[in-house]
C-alpha positions in Angstrom: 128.2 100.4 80.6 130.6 103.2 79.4 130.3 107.1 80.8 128.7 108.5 78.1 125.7 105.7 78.4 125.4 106.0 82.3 125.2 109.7 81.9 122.3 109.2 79.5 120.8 107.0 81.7 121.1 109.5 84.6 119.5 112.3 82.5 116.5 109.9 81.7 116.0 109.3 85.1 115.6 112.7 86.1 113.0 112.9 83.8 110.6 111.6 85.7 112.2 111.0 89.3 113.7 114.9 89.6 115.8 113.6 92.6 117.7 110.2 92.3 119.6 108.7 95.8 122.7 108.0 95.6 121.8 104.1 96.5 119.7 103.4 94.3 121.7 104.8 91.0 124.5 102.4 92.2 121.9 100.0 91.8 120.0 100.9 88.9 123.7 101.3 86.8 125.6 98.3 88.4 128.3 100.1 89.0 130.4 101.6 92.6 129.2 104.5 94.5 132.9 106.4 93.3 131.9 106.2 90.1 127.9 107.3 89.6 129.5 110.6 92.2 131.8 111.0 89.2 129.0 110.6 86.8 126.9 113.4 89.0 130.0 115.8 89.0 130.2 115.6 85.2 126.6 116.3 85.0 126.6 118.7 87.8 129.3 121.0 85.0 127.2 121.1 82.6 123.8 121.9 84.4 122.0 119.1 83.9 121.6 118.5 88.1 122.7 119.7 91.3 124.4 117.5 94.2 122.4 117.5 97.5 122.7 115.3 100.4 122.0 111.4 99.4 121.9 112.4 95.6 121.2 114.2 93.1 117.9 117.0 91.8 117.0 117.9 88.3 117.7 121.6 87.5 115.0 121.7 85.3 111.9 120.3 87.1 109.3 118.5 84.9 106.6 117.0 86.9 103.6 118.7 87.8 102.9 116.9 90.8 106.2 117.9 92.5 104.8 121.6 92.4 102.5 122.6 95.5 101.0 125.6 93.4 99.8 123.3 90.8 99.0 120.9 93.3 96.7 123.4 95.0 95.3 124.4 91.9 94.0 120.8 90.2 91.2 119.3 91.3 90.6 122.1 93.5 86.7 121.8 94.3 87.1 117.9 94.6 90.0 118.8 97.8 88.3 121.1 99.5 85.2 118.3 99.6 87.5 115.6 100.7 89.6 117.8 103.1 86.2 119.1 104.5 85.5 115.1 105.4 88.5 114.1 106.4 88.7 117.2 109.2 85.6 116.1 110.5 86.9 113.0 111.2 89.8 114.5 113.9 89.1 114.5 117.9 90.1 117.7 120.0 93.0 117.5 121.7 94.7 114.5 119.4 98.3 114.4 118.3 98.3 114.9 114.7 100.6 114.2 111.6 100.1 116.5 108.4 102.0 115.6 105.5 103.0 118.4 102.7 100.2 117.3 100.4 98.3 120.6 98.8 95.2 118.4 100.1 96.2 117.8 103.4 97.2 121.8 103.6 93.1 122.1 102.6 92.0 120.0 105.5 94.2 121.7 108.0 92.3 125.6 107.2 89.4 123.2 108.4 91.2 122.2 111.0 92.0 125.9 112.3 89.8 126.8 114.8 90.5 123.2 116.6 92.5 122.7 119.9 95.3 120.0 118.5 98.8 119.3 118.9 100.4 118.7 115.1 103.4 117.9 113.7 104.1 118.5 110.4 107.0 119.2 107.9 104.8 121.7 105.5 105.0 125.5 105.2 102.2 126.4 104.2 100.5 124.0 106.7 102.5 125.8 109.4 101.4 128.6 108.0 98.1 128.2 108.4 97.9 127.6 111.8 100.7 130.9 112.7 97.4 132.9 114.7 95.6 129.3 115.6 96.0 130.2 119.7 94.8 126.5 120.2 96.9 124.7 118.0 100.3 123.5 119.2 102.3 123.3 116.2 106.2 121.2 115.8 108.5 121.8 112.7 110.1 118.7 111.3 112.9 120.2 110.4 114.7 119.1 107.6 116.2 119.9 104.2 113.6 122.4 103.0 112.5 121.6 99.1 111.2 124.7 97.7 108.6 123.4 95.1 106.5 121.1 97.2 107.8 123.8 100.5 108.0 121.0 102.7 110.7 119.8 104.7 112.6 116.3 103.7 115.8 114.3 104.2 117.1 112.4 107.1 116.8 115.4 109.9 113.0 115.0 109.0 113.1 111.5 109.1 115.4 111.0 112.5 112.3 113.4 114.0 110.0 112.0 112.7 110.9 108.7 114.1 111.0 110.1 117.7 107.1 110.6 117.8 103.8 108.7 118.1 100.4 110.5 116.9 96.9 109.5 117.1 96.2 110.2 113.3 98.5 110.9 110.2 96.6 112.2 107.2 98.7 112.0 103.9 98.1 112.6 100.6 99.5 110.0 97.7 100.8 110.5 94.3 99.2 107.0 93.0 97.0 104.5 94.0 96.4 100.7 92.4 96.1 97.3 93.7 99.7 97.0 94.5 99.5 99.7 96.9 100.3 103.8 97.3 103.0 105.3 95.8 104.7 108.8 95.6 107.2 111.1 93.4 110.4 110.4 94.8 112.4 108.8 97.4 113.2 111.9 99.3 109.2 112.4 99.5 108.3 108.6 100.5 111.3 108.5 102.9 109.6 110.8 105.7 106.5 109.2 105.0 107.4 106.2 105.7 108.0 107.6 109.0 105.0 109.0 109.5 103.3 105.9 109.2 105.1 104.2 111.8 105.0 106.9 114.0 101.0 107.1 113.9 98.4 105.0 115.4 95.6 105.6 112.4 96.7 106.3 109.1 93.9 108.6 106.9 94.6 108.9 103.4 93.5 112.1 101.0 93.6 111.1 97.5 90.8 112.3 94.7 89.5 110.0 91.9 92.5 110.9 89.3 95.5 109.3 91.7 93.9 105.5 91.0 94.9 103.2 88.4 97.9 105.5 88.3 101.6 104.1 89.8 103.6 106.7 91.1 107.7 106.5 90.6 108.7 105.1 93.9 106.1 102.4 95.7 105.2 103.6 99.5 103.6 101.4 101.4 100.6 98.1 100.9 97.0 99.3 100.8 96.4 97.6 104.3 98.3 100.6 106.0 95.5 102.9 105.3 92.6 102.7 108.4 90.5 105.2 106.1 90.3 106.9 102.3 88.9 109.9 101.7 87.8 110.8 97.9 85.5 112.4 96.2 82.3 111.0 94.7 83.8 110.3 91.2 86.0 107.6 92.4 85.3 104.1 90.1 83.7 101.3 92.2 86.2 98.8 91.1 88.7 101.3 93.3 86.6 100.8 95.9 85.8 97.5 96.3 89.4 96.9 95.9 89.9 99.5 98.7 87.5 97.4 100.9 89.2 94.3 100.4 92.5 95.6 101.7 90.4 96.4 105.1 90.3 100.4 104.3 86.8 102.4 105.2 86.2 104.3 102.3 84.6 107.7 102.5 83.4 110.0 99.8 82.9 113.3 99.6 
């Protein structure tokens, strides 16, 4: 595979992915890791991408679902419903994980007025909770990606793997029989993490995320304890749902 075809490749990547590791384009092109940082230098000249740690990003971003405004803004009466649920199923005083998900932002306004200790690598989660007096609040840290406003990248991850919580609640980019899946590798990465790092995992996901596969797979369906949707969810989903072990809950 020449230059010209592996940039070409690269460019239809980003068409979907927005951020490509530097491991897996080595593996996807067959070819050393000198090389595919040439290929990204050359593309980096002529604006198709920037360089950031681990990879590469898109400069001109085309998926909707890496955009937390648009996020917040589809499906919006369907979130509030499932994030009013899924808030009534935290404790006082549990250890919490809140992913960056513009549904998991909705159930933490519900979660407001709680006394909990969360951890959480969203801004706008964080910022809900600035004048909560009885809500402890930690920063991941990380590499701060300005669309979905959420922190990513390995100092999120190396955090992240220091903890235990009580409950995670994540939202997913796609759900089907071979499990959940997400945008991007520098989104599922931290997840990942959070899912070790949490005793009960509670997934946020309304009707239109099943049947749909996500770029990069995230984890089996079994790693969900509970999923919360709303009341337009197909039964198949759910049976399929229950046979994996997960409680189903719909709101």
């Amino acid at each position: 595979m020449n230059s010209a075809v592996r940039q070409r490749r690269i460019r239809d990547l980003l068409e979907s992915e927005e951020f490509l590791d530097l491991d897996s384009l080595c593996t996807r092109l067959e070819v050393s890791e000198s090389t595919v940082r040439r290929d990204l230098a050359t593309l980096e000249s002529q604006g198709v991408l920037r360089r950031v740690y681990g990879g590469a990003m898109a400069m001109e971003p085309r998926e909707h679902h890496l955009d937390f405004v648009w996020q917040s803004e589809h499906m919006a009466e369907e979130k509030c419903r499932i994030a009013a649920l899924a808030a009534s199923l935290i404790q006082d005083n549990e250890t919490i994980i809140l992913d960056g998900g513009s549904t998991v932002a909705e159930a933490a306004r519900a979660l407001a007025g709680r006394s909990l200790q969360v951890i959480t690598n969203s801004l706008p989660i964080a910022e809900v909770f600035s004048n909560a007096r009885q809500v402890e609040v930690t920063l991941t840290g990380g590499y701060l990606y300005p669309r979905l406003r959420c922190m990513l990248g390995p100092a999120c991850e190396h955090m992240l793997a220091s903890v235990t919580a009580d409950v995670l609640m994540m939202g997913i980019g796609g759900v089907t029989a071979s499990g959940f899946s997400n945008s991007n590798t520098l989104v599922v990465a931290p997840e990942r993490k959070m899912i070790e790092a949490a005793r009960k995992v509670i997934i946020l996901a309304d009707h239109t995320k099943f049947g749909r596969n996500s770029v990069i797979h995230l984890a089996p369906l079994d790693v969900a304890d509970i999923l919360v949707s709303d009341s337009s969810l197909d039964p198949q989903y759910q049976e399929m749902l229950k046979s994996a072990g997960v409680e189903v809950l719909l709101a």
